[in-house]
VMD Tcl script that builds the backbone (N, CA, C; Angstrom):
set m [mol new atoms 264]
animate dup $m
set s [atomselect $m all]
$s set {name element resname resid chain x y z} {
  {N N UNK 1 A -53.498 37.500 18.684}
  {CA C UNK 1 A -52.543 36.823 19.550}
  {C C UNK 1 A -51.254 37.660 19.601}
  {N N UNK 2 A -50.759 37.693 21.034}
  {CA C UNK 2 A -49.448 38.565 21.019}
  {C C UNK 2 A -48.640 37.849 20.329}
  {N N UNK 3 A -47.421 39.063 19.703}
  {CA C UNK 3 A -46.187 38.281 19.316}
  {C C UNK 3 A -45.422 37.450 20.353}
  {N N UNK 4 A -44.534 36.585 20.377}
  {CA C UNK 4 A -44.083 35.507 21.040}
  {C C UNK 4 A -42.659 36.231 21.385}
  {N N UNK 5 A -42.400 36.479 22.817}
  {CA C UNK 5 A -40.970 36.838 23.135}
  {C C UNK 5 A -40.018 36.100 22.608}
  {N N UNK 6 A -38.868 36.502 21.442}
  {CA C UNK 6 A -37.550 36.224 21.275}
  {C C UNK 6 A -37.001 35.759 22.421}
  {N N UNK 7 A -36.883 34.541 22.272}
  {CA C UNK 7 A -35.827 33.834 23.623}
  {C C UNK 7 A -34.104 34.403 23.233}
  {N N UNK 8 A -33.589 34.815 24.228}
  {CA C UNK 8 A -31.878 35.060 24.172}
  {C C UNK 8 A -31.466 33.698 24.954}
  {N N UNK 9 A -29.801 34.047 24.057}
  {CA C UNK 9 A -28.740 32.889 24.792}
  {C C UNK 9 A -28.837 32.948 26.105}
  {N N UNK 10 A -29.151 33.707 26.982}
  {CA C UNK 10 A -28.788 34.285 28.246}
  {C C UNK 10 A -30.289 34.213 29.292}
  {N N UNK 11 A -31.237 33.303 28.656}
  {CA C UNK 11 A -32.832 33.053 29.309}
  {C C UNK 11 A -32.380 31.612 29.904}
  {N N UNK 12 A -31.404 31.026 30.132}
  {CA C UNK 12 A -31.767 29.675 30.722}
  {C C UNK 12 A -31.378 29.798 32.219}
  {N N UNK 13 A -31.866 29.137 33.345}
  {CA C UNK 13 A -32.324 29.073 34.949}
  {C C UNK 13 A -32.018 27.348 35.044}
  {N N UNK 14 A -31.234 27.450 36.027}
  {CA C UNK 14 A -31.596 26.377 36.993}
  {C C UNK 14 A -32.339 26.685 38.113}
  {N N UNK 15 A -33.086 25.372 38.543}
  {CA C UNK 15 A -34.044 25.646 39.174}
  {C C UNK 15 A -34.110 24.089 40.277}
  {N N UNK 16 A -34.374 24.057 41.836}
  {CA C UNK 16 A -34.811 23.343 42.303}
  {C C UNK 16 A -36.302 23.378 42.946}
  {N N UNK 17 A -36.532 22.009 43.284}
  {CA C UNK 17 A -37.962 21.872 43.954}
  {C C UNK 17 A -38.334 20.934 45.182}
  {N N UNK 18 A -38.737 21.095 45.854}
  {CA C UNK 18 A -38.694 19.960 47.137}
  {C C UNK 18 A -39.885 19.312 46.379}
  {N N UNK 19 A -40.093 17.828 46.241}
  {CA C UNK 19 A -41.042 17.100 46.209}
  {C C UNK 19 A -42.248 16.844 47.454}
  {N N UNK 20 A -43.289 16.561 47.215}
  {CA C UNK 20 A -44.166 15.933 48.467}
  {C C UNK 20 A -43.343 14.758 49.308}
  {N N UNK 21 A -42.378 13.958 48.848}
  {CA C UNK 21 A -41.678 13.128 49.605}
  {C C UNK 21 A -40.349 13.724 50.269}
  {N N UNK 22 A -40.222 15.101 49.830}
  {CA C UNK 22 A -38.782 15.702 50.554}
  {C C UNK 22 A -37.567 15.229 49.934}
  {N N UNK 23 A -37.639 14.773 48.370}
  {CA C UNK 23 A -37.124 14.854 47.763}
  {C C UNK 23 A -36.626 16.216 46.732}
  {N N UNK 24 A -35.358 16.323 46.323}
  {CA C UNK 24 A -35.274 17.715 45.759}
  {C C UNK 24 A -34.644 17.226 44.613}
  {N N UNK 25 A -35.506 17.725 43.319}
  {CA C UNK 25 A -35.512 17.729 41.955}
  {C C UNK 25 A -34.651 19.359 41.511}
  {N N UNK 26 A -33.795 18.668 40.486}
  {CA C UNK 26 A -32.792 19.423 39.785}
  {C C UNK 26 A -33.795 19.818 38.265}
  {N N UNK 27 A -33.512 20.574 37.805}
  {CA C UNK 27 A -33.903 21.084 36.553}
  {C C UNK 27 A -33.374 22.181 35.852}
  {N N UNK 28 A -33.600 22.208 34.776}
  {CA C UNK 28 A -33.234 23.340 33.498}
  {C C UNK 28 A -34.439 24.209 32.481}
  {N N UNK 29 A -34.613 25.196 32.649}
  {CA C UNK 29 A -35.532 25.691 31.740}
  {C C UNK 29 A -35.215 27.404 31.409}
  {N N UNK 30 A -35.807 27.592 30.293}
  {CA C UNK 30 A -35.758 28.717 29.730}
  {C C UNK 30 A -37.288 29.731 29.978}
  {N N UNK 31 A -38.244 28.836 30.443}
  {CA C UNK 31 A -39.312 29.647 30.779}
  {C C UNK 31 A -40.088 29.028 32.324}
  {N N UNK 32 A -39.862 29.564 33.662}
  {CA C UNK 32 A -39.737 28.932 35.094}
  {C C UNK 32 A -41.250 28.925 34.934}
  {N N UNK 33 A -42.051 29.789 34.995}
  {CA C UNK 33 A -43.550 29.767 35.170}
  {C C UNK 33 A -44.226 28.563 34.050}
  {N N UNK 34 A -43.838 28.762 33.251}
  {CA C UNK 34 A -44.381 27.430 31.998}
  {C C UNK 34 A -44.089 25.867 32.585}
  {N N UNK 35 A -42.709 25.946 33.140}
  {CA C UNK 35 A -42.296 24.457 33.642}
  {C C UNK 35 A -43.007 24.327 34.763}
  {N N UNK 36 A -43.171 25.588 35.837}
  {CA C UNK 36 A -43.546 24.716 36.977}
  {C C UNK 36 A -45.169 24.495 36.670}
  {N N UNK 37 A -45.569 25.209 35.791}
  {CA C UNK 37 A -47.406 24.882 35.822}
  {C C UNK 37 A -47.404 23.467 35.282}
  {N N UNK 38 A -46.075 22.744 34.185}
  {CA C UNK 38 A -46.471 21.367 33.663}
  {C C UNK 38 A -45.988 20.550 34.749}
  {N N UNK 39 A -44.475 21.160 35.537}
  {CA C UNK 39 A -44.751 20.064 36.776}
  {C C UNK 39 A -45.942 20.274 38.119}
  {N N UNK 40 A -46.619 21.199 38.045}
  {CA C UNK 40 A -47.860 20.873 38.943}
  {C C UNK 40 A -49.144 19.708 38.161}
  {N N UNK 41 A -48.986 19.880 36.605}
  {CA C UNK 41 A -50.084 18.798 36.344}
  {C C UNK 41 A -49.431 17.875 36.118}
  {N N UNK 42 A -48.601 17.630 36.311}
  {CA C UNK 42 A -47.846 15.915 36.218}
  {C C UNK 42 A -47.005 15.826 34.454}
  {N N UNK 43 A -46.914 17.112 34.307}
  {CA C UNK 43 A -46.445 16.924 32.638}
  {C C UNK 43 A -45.235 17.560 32.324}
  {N N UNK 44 A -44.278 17.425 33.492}
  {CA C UNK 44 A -42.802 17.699 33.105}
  {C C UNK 44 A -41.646 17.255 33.206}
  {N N UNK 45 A -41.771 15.851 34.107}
  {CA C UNK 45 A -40.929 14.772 34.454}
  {C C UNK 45 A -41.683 13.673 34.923}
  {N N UNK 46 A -40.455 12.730 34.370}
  {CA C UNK 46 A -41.724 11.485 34.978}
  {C C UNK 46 A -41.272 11.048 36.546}
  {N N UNK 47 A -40.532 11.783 37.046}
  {CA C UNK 47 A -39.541 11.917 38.466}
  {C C UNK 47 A -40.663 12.612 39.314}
  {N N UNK 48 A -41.138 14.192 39.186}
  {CA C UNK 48 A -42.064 14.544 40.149}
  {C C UNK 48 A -43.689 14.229 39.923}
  {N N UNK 49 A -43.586 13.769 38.622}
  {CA C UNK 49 A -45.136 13.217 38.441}
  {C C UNK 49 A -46.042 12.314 39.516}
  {N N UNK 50 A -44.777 11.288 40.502}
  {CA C UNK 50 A -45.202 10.597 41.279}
  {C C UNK 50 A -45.119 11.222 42.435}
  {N N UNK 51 A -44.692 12.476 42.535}
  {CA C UNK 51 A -44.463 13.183 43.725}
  {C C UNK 51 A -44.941 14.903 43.967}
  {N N UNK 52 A -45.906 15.054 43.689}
  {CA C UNK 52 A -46.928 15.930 43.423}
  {C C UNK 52 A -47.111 15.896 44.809}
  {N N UNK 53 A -47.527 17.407 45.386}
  {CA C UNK 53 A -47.642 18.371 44.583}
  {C C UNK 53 A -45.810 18.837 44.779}
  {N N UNK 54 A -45.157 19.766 43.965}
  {CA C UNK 54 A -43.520 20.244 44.095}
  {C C UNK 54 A -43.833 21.942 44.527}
  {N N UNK 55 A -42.863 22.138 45.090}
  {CA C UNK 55 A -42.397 23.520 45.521}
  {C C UNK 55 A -41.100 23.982 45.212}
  {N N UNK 56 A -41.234 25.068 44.521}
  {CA C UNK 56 A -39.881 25.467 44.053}
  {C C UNK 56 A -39.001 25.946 45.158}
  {N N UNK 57 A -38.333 25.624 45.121}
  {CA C UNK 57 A -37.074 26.451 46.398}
  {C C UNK 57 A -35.978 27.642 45.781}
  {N N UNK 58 A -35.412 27.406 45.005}
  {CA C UNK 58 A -34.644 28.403 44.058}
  {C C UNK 58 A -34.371 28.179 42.761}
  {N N UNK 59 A -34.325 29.383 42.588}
  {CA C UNK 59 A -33.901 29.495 40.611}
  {C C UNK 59 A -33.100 30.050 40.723}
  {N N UNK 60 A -32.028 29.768 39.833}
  {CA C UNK 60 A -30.520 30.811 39.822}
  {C C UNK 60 A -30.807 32.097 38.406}
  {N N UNK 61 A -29.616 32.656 38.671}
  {CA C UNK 61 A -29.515 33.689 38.304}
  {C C UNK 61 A -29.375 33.043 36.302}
  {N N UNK 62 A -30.141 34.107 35.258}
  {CA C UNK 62 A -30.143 33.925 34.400}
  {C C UNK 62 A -28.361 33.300 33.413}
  {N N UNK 63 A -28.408 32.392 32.511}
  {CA C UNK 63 A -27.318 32.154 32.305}
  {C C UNK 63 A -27.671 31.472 30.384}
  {N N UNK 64 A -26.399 31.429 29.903}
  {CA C UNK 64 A -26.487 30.630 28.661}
  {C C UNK 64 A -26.505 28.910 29.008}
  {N N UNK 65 A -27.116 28.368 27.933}
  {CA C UNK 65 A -28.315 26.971 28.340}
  {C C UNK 65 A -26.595 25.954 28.751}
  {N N UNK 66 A -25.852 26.394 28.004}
  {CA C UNK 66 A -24.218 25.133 28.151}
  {C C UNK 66 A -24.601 25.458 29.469}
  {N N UNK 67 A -23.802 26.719 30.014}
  {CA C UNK 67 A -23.643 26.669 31.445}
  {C C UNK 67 A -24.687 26.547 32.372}
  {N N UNK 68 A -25.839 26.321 31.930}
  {CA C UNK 68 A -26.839 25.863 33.035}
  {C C UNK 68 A -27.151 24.216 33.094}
  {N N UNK 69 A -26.505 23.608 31.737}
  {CA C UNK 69 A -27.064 22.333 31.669}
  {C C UNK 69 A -25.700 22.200 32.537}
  {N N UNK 70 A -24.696 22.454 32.642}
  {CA C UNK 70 A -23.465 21.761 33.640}
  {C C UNK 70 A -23.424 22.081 35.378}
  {N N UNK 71 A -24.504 23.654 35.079}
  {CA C UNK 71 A -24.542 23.263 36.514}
  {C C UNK 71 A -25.428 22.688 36.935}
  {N N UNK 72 A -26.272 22.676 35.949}
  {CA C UNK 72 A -27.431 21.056 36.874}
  {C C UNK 72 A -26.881 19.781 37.135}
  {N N UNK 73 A -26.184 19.613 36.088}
  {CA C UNK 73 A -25.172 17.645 36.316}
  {C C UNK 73 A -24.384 18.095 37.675}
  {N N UNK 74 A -23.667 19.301 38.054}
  {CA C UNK 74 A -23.215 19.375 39.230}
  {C C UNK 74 A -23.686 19.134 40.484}
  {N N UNK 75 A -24.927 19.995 40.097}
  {CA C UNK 75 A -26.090 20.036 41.637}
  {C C UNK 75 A -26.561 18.940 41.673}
  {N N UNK 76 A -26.479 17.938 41.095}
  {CA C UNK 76 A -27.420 16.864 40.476}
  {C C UNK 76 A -26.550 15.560 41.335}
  {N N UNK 77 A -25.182 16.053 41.444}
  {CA C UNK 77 A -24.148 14.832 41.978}
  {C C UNK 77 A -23.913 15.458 43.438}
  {N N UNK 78 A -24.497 16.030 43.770}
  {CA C UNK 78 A -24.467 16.624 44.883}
  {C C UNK 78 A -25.245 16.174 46.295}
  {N N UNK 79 A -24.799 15.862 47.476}
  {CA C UNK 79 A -25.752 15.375 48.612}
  {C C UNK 79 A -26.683 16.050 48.601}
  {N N UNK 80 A -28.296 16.192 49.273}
  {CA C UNK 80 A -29.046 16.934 49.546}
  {C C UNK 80 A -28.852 17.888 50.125}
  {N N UNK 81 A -28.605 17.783 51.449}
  {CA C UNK 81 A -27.933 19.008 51.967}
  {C C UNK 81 A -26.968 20.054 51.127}
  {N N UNK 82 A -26.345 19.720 50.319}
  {CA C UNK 82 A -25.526 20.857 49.595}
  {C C UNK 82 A -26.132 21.334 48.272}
  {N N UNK 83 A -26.969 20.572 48.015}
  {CA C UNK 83 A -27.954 21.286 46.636}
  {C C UNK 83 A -28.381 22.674 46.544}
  {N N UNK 84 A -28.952 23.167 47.726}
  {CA C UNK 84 A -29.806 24.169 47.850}
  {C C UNK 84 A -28.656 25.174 47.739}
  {N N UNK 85 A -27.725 25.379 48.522}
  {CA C UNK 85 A -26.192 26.105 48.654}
  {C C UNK 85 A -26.039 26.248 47.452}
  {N N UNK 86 A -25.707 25.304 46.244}
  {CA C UNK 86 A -25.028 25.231 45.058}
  {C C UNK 86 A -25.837 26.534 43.997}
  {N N UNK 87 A -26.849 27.564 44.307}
  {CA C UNK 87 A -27.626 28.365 44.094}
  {C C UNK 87 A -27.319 29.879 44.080}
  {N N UNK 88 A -26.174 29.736 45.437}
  {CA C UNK 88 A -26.267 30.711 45.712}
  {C C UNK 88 A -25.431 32.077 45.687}
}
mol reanalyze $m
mol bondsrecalc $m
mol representation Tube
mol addrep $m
């Protein structure tokens, strides 16, 4: 088994997703491919679980986990329309 990549301060992503209802889910993760395979099987929120299948729309630029968990509460209080912007 390979050794396991050392995560750095500086691996955490925000990330959005349009839902099957055209809803857009906010999130935080340190590994994007791992999260979105558990939100395609229904095993990463109990928010898009009912709204399968999700599409990612953007991931931001790499950051330390403080400043990504604050800009998710930001994007998070944000109208729809200005979510996607808040990325960029």
């Amino acid at each position: 088994m390979p050794p396991k990549r050392e995560k750095k301060k500086n691996d955490w992503q925000v990330y959005l997703l349009r839902c099957r209802d055209e809803t857009i889910y906010t999130g935080v993760t340190n590994d994007i491919k791992k999260r979105m395979t558990a939100h395609q099987r229904g095993t990463a929120s109990k928010y898009t679980r009912s709204r399968l299948p999700v599409r990612l729309l953007k991931v931001s630029k790499f950051m330390k986990k403080a400043d990504a968990m604050r800009l998710e509460i930001k994007i998070k209080k944000l109208p729809k329309k200005k979510k996607i912007g808040a990325l960029d």
